[in-house]
C-alpha positions as CSV (number, residue, x, y, z in Angstrom):
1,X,4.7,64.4,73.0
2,X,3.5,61.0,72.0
3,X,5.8,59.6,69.4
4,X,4.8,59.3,65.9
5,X,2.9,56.3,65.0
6,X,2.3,56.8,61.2
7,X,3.6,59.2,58.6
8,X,1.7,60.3,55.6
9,X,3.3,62.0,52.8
10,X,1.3,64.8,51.4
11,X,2.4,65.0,47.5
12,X,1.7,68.1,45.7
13,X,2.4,66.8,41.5
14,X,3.1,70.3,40.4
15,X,6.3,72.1,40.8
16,X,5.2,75.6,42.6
17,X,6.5,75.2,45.9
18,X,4.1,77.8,47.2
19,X,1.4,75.6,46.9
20,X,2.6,72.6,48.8
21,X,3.7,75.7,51.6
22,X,0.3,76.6,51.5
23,X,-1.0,73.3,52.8
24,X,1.3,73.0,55.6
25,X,-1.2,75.3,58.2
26,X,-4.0,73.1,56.9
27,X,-2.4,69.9,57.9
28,X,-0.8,71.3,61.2
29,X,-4.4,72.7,62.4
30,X,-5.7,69.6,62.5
31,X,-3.3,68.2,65.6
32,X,-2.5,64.5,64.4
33,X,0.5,65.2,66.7
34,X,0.6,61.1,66.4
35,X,1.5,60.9,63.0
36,X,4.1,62.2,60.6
37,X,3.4,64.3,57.7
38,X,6.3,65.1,54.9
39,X,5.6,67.2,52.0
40,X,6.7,66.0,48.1
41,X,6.5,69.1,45.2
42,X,7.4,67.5,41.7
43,X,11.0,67.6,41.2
44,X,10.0,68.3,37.2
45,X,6.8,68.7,35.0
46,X,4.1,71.5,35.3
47,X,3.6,74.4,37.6
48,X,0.0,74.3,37.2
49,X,-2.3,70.9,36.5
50,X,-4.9,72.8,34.1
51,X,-6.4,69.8,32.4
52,X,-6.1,66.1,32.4
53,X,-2.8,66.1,29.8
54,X,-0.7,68.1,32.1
55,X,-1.8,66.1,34.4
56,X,-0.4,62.9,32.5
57,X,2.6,65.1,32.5
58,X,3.2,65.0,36.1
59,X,2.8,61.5,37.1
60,X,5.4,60.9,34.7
61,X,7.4,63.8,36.6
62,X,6.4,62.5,39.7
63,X,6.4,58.5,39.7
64,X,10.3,57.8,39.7
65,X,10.8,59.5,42.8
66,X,7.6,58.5,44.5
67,X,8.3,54.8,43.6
68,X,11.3,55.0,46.2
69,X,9.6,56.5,49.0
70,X,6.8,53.6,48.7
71,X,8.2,51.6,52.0
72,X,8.6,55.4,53.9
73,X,5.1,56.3,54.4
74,X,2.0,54.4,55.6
75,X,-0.2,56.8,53.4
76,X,-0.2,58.9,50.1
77,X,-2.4,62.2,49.6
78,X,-2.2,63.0,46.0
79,X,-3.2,66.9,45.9
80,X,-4.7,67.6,42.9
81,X,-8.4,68.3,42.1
82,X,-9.3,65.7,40.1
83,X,-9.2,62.4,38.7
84,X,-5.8,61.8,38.8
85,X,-3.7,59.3,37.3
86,X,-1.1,59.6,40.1
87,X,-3.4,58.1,42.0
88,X,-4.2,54.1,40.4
89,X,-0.6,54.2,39.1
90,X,1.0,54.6,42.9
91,X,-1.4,52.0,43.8
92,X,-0.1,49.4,41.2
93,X,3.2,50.4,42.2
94,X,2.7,49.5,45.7
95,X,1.5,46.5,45.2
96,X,4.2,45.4,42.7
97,X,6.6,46.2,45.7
98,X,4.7,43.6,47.9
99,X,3.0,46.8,50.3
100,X,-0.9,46.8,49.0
101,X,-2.0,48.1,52.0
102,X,-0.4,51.3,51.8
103,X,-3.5,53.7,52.0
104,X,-2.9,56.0,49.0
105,X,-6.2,58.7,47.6
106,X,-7.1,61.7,46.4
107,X,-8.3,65.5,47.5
108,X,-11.3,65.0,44.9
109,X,-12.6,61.3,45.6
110,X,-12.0,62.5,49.6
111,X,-13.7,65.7,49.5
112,X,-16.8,64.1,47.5
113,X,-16.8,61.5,50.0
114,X,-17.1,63.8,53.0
115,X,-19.8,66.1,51.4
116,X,-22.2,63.1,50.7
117,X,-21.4,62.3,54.3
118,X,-22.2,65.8,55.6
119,X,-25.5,66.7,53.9
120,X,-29.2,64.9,53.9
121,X,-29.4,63.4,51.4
122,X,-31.8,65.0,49.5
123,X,-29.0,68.2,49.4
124,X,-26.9,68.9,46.8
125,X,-23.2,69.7,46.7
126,X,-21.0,71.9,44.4
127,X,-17.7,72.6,43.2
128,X,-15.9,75.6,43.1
129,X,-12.5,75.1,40.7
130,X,-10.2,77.1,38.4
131,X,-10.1,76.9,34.4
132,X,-13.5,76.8,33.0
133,X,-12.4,73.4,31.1
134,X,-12.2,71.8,34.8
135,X,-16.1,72.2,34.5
136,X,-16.7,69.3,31.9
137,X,-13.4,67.1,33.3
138,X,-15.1,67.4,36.7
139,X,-18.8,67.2,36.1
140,X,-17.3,63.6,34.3
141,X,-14.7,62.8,36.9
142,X,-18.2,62.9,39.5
143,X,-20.5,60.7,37.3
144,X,-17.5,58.2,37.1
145,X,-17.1,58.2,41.2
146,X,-20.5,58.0,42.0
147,X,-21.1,55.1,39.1
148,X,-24.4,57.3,37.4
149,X,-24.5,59.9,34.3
150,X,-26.6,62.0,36.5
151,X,-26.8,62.7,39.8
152,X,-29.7,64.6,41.8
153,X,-26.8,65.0,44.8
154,X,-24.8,67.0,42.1
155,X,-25.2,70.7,41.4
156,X,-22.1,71.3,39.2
157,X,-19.0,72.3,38.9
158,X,-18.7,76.5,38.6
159,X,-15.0,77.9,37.8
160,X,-12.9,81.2,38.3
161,X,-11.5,81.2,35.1
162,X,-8.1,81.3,37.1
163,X,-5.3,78.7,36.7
164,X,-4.3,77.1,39.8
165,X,-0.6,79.1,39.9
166,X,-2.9,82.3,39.2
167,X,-4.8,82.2,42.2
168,X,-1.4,83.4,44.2
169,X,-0.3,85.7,41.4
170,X,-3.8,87.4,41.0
171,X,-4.4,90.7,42.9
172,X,-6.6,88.8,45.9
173,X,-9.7,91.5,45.0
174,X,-10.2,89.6,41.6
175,X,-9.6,86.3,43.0
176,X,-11.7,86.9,45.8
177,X,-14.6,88.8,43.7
178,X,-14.7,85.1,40.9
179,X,-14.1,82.8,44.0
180,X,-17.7,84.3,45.2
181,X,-19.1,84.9,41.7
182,X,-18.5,81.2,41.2
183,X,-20.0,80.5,44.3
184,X,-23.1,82.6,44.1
185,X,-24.1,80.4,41.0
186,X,-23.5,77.1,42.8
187,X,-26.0,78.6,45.3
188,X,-28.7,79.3,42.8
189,X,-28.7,75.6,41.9
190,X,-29.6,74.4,45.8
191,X,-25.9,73.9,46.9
192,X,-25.6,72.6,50.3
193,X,-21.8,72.0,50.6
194,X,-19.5,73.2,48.2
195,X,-15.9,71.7,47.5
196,X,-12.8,74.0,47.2
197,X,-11.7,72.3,43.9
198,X,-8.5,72.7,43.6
199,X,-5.3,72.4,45.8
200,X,-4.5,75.7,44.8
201,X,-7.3,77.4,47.1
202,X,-6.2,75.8,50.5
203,X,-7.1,78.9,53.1
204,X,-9.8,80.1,50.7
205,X,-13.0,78.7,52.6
206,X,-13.3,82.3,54.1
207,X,-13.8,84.1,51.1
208,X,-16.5,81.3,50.3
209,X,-18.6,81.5,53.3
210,X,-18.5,85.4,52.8
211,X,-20.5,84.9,49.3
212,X,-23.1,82.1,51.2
213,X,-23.8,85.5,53.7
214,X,-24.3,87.8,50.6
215,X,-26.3,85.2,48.8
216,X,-28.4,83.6,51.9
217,X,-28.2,85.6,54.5
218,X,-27.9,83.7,58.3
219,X,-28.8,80.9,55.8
220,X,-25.4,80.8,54.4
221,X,-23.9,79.8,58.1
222,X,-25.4,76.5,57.3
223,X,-23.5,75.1,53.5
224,X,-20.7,73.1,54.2
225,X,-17.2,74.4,52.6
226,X,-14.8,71.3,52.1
227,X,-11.4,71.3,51.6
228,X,-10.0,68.6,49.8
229,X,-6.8,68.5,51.7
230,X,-8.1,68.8,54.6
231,X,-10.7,65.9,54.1
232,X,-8.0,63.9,52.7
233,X,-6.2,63.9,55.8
234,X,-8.9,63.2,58.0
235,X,-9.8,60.0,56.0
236,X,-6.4,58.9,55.9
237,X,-5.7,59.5,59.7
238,X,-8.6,58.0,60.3
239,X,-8.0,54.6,58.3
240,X,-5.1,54.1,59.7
241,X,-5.9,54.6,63.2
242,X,-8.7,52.3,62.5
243,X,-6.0,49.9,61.2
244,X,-7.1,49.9,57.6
């Protein structure tokens, strides 16, 4: 095997373990044998980002130990489903440290980016996420990245009512019946590609695509399930392959 060219650290700024585990087969399906990737859980903080304080919580949980691993990795993932502050701060950090072109994003700002890339764009796409708060935090975080109040391209955020540490601890027949419930209702408004939006639901895209075949029939072969993580990686691998 080719030896590693680049190494992307995939941080995870909760502390539940099982999550960050639970992106590990999502990384390793995608065969960038060429490049290293090293997980990060938060050595202190919250076991569950819920809303944007806790997630305040964890950079400052997160960023003394990041800020020494700056020089060690060509590339940060920050996996969290949303705007996260983790994200701008690690950026300012590297460039304090003299490396701006470390390539450091998000699972949101990725996963956005991949469903406008993947639907016409008269199509709509959708996010599926946890707490119902997430619907107002998101529905803002999406106007902000996409620089309008209102977007035709987006159908809305639609949520489990599940916290992300939930999703594992829930009996999988309730989590699977709100996972399609939510996504039933993204449907109705014209979804085309829905996002998995939260890092939480990594190897939930199946239970997904089974609620597009009750709701569309053969139709519902056609939406586009995203993964944050996974599109994160892609861009990432991609960029720095390109030499970005």
């Amino acid at each position: 095997m080719a030896s590693s060219k680049h190494s992307i650290l995939i941080v995870n700024p909760n502390t539940t373990q099982s999550m960050t585990d639970a992106l590990r087969p999502l990384v390793e399906k995608l065969h960038f044998h060429q490049t290293t990737f090293d997980y990060f859980t938060a050595p202190s903080g919250v076991p569950s980002i819920n809303n944007e304080h806790n997630a305040a919580v964890s950079v400052d949980a997160c960023l003394p130990s990041l800020r020494k691993l700056i020089d060690s990795y060509d590339a940060f993932l920050v996996c969290c489903y949303s705007q996260h502050p983790l994200v701008p701060r690690l950026r300012d950090e590297a460039t304090k440290a003299g490396s701006s072109n470390k390539l450091i994003t998000g699972i949101f700002e990725a996963s956005v980016a991949f469903c406008l890339q993947s639907i016409d764009t008269e199509s709509k796409f959708g996010i599926v996420s946890t707490g119902k708060q997430w619907e107002e935090i998101l529905g803002e975080a999406t106007e902000d990245l996409l620089g309008c109040k209102a977007s035709a391209r987006y159908a809305g955020t639609e949520t489990t009512g599940l916290n992300a540490d939930e999703l594992h601890s829930t009996p999988k027949v309730e989590v699977d019946r709100r996972m399609k419930d939510a996504t039933k209702r993204l449907l109705e408004r014209g979804a085309k590609a829905i996002c998995l939006g939260c890092a939480g639901m990594a190897g939930m895209d199946q239970t997904v695509r089974e609620a597009c075949m009750e709701q569309l029939g053969e139709g519902g072969k056609a939406v586009k399930i995203v993964d944050g993580v996974v599109s994160g990686v892609i861009h990432l691998e991609g960029a720095l392959r390109a030499g970005m």
